[in-house]
C-alpha positions, 0 to 999 in steps of 0.5 A, spaced: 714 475 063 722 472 065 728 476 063 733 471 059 740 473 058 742 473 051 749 472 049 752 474 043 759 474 039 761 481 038 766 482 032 771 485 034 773 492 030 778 493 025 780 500 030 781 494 036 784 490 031 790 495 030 791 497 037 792 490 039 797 490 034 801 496 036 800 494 043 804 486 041 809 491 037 810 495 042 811 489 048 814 485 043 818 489 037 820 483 032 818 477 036 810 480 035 808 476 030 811 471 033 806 472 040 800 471 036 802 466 032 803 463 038 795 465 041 792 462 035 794 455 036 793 456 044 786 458 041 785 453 036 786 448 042 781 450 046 777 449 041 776 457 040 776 459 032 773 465 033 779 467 038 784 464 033 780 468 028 781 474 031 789 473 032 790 472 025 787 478 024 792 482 029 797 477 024 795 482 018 795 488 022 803 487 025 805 486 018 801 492 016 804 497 021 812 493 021 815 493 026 819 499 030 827 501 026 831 498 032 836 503 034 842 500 030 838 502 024 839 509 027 846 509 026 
């Protein structure tokens, strides 16, 4: 009997979706949200709405957790 590779879309979890996030926040401070706005339309361009999709959710996971005080809100 042959052995068939089946390929299946895996949605990504919420706990992937908000590391993601902390991780552009932490690269990209204010301009987070900006970088993956900028990966979803690089996504919808390639035709890949499922990736868009999956940036938009990062979109909603920065504004969750907010950006860090920068060091001048400190002071």
């Amino acid at each position: 009997m042959p052995h068939y590779l089946v390929l299946v879309s895996m949605a990504v979890s919420d706990f992937d979706i908000y590391r993601s996030a902390h991780l552009l926040i932490q690269q990209h401070g204010d301009q987070a949200t900006t970088k993956a706005r900028q990966m979803v339309e690089a996504m919808r361009l390639k035709g890949n709405a499922e990736s868009a999709d999956t940036w938009l959710r990062i979109i909603v996971a920065i504004g969750t957790l907010g950006t860090p005080p920068t060091a001048a809100w400190h002071r």
